[in-house]
N, C-alpha and C positions, 0 to 999 in steps of 0.2 A: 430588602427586596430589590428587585432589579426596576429599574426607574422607566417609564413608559418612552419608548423607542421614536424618534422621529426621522422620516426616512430622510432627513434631510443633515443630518448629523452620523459621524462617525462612531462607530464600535468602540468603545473604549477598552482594551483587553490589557488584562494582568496574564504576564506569564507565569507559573508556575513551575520551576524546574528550570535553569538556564545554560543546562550543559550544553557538547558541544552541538547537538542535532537542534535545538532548541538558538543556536548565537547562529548555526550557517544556514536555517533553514527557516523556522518559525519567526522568529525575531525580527532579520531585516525583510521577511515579504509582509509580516505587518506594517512595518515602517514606511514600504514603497505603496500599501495599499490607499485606494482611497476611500476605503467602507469603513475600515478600522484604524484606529491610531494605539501605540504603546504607552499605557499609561501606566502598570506598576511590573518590574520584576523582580520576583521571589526566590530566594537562592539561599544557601546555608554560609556559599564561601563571598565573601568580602571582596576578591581580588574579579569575582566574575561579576558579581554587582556593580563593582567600581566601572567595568568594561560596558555595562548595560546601560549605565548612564554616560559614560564617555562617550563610547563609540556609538550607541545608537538612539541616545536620549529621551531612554524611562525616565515622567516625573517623578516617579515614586520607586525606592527600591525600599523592600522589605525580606525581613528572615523567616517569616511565618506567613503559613499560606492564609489562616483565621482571617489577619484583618484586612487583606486582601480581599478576601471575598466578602467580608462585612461592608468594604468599603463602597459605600453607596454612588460612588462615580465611576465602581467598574461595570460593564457592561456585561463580561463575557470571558470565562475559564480559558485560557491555550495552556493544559497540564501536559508537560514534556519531564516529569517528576519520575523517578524509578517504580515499577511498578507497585513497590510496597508501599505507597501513595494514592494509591490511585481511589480505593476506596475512602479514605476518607477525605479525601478533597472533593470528589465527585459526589459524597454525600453531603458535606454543607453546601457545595455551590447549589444543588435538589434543592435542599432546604430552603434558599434563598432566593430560588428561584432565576438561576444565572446560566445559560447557555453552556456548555463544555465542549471543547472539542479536545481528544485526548491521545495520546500519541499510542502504536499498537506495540505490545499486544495489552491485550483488556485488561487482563489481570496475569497472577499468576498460580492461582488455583480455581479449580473447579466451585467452589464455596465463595470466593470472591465476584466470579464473572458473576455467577448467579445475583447474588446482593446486588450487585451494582447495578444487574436488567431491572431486579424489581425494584430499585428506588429510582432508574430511570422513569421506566415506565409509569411508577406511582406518581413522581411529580410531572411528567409532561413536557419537561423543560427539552430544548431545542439542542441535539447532542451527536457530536460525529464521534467516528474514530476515524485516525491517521492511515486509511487503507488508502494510498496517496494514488496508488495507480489508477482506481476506480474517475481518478481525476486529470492523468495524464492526455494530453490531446491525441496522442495517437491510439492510447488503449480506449477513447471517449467514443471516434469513428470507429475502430477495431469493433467494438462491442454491437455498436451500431446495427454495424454491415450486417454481422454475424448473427445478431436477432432479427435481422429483417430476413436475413436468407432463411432461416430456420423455419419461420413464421410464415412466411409467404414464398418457398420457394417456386421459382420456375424452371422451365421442363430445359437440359440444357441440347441444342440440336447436335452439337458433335458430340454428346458423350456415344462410347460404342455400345451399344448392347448386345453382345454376342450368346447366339442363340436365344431371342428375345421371346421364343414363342416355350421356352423348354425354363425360362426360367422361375427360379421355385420362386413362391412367398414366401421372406423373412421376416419373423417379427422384431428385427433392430434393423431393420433397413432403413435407413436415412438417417439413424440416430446419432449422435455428433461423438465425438471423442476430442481430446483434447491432454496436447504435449506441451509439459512446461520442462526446458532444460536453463538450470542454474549454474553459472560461474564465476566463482569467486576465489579472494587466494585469504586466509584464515591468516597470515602471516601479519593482515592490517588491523585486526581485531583490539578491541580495546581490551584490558585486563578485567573489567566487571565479567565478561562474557562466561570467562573459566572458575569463575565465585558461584559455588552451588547456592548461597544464603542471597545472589542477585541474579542469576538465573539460574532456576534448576534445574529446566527442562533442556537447556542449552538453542540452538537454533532450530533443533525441532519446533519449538514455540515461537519463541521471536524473531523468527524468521520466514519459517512457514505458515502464519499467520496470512503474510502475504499473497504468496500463493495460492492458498486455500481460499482464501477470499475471490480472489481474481476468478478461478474457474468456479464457484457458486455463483458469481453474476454472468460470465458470459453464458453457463449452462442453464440458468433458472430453471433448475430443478432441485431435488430434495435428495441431499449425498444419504447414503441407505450404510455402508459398509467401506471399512480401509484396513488398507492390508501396507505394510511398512515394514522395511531392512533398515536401520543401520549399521553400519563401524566403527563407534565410534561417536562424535561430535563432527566428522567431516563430512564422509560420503551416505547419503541417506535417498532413498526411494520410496515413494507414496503411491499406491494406487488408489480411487476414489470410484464407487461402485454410486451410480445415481438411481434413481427410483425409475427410471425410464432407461436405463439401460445404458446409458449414456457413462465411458471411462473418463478419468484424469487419470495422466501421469504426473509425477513431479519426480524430479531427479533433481538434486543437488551438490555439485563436487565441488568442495572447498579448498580443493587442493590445487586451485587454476591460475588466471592471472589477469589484472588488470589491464593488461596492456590486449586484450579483445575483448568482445561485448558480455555483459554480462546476460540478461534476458533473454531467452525464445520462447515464444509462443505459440504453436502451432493450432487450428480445429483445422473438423474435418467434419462435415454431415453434409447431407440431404447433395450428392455429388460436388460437395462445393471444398475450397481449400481458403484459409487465410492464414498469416506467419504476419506476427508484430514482432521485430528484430530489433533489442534493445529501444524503441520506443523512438525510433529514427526513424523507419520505415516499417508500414503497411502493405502485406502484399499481397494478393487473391487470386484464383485459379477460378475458373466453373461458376462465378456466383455471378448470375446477369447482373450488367446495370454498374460494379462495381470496379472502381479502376482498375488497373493489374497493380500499379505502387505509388503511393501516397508519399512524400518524403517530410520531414518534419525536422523544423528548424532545432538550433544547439545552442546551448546555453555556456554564457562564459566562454566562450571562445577567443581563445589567446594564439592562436596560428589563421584567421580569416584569410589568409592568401594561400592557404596548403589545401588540399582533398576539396576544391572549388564544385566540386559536383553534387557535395552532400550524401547524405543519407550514412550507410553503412561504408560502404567505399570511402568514401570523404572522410569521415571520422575516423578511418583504422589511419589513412594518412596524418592525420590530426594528430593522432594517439603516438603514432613512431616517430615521430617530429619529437613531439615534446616527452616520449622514454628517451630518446637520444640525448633530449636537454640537458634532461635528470639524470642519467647515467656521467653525463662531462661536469656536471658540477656539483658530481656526488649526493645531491638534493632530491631524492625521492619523490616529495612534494610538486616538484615540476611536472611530474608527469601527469597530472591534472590540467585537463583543456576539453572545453568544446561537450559539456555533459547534456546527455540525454534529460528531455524537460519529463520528471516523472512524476510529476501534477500537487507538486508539496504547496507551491504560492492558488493555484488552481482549487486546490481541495479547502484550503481558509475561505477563497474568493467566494466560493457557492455555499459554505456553508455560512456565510454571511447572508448572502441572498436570503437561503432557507430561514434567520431569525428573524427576516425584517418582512418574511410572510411571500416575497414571488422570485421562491426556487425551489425544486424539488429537493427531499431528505438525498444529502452525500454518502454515508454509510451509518446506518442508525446502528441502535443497540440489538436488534435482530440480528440482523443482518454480522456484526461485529459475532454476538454471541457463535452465530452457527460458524464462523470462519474459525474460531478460537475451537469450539468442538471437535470437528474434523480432526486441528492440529491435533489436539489430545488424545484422541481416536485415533493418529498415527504413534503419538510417545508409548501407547500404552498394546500396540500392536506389538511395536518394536524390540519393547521388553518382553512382552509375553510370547514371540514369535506363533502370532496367529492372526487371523481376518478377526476384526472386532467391528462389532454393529453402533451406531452411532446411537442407540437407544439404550447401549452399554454405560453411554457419556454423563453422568449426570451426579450430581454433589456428592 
């Protein structure tokens, strides 16, 4: 059983799964944190264990996740395991009454996400999933703003109302919609990706998980109906029909390039505008009260004297600086600098908060389940080339 918490004592967490999202992401922001400390990690291969205690010094490495969680000085699951994992490591940590936070997507069937909601919710235990964005500082205000505009808009004085006495009642007047465009280049992609027995649904699922997610929390509302194109595993389009009336887009083209931003974000309701632009900059139109743009610091920045102004501008400078690098010394890898903070260390940090009792739930098992439905409600549109109802969605 998990040992009675003192707030005055760090997290003890066993990682579970130590590939490489797990060694550049989960791993050393446990290390740098001061809520949690790394006390075991669990891996099958030898040579990445060996690196878990070298490079970032796990007391404990182990090859089974069992006595990991048996072990009564860990605190608390970080599972970064493949998803055919996930249920049974989420159901002893239940059993043990141990905290999980668990990398997305949930599962990777319909029959699994279920199980997993109801041994969540039967044991009670304290449980995120890795919806990282929901954690990012820029999508944190972004969301902010945007439920406050929603919720309390005010009247805007310059908007024009032409012909104001002749204009009809709409019943979706002010209702929000919301543009997500993806770019990315497939060409980076790891080998598990194209393995139908490690994913089957390909990035319709673990990928658009994401997405899905993101516009269920900015819209709080209840997605009704999705309608879905692919071609493929690359280019893929999602429409999301909400109970209020309210659209998502999501578009996705894999066939892009690293070297410009990846994320946009667009809403739009009640006369108002905001754009999150890869998670640099926040920008707003029509919504009182709220800046025009927000700009937000970069991480790992290896050019600090190039693109001095920040935000998206600064960064594309940042970005051609070091493709240039990369291209002169035929080293691909260089062209990594200056990344968007997209709330991986931020999403552990609260949901640390959340175990020790004063922080709000970071992305519970609801919350996880419905982003996971939608996706499956687009896989299954896609195939079927038809609008499928999310009441379609179920074991």
């Amino acid at each position: 059983m998990m040992r009675k918490l003192n707030q005055n004592e760090s997290l003890r967490v066993a990682v579970v799964g130590c590939g490489s999202v797990a060694r550049a992401q989960h791993i050393p922001n446990i290390v740098r944190s001061s809520k949690m400390e790394l006390h075991t990690c669990v891996d099958l291969n030898d040579d990445v264990l060996a690196k878990c205690r070298e490079v970032f010094g796990a007391k404990h490495i182990r090859k089974n996740f069992e006595d990991a969680i048996a072990d009564p000085e860990v605190d608390m699951i970080c599972l970064a395991a493949t998803e055919k994992l996930r249920l049974p490591v989420i159901r002893l940590a239940a059993e043990a009454g141990k905290p999980v936070y668990v990398e997305k997507p949930l599962a990777r069937t319909l029959e699994e996400m279920s199980e997993i909601q109801r041994v969540v919710r039967a044991s009670g235990i304290p449980f995120c999933v890795g919806h990282n964005r929901r954690a990012s500082p820029a999508m944190v205000d972004a969301q902010r703003i945007f439920r406050q505009h929603m919720e309390h808009p005010k009247p805007n004085p310059w908007r024009w109302i032409r012909e104001a006495e002749l204009l009809p009642s709409l019943p979706d007047n002010g209702v929000p919609s919301v543009s997500v465009r993806i770019n990315d280049d497939w060409y980076s992609w790891k080998g598990w990706v194209f393995d139908k027995a490690q994913a089957p649904h390909g990035p319709m699922l673990f990928e658009m998980t994401h997405f899905t997610d993101v516009c269920n929390w900015f819209l709080e509302d209840a997605p009704v109906e999705v309608t879905a194109v692919e071609t493929g595993m690359l280019n893929m389009a999602v429409i999301v029909r909400y109970q209020s009336g309210a659209l998502a887009t999501i578009v996705i083209g894999n066939n892009g390039t690293m070297g410009y931003c990846k994320e946009l974000y667009e809403l739009m309701g009640n006369g108002g505008y905001l754009a999150v632009d890869h998670m640099l900059e926040v920008r707003t139109a029509g919504i009182d009260g709220a800046p025009a743009k927000i700009m937000y610091p970069m991480q790992h920045d290896l050019h600090p004297q190039i693109g001095l102004e920040g935000g998206v501008s600064g960064w594309l400078a940042k970005k051609q600086a070091a493709c240039a690098e990369a291209a002169a010394a035929h080293d691909p890898l260089l062209q990594f600098t200056a990344e968007p903070d997209k709330g991986h260390a931020h999403a552990l940090e609260r949901f640390a908060d959340q175990i020790f009792g004063h922080g709000p739930e970071v992305c519970g098992i609801d919350s996880a389940v419905l982003a996971t439905k939608v996706a499956f409600a687009a896989i299954r549109s896609a195939h079927e080339k038809r609008p499928v109802l999310l009441t379609e969605i179920v074991p």
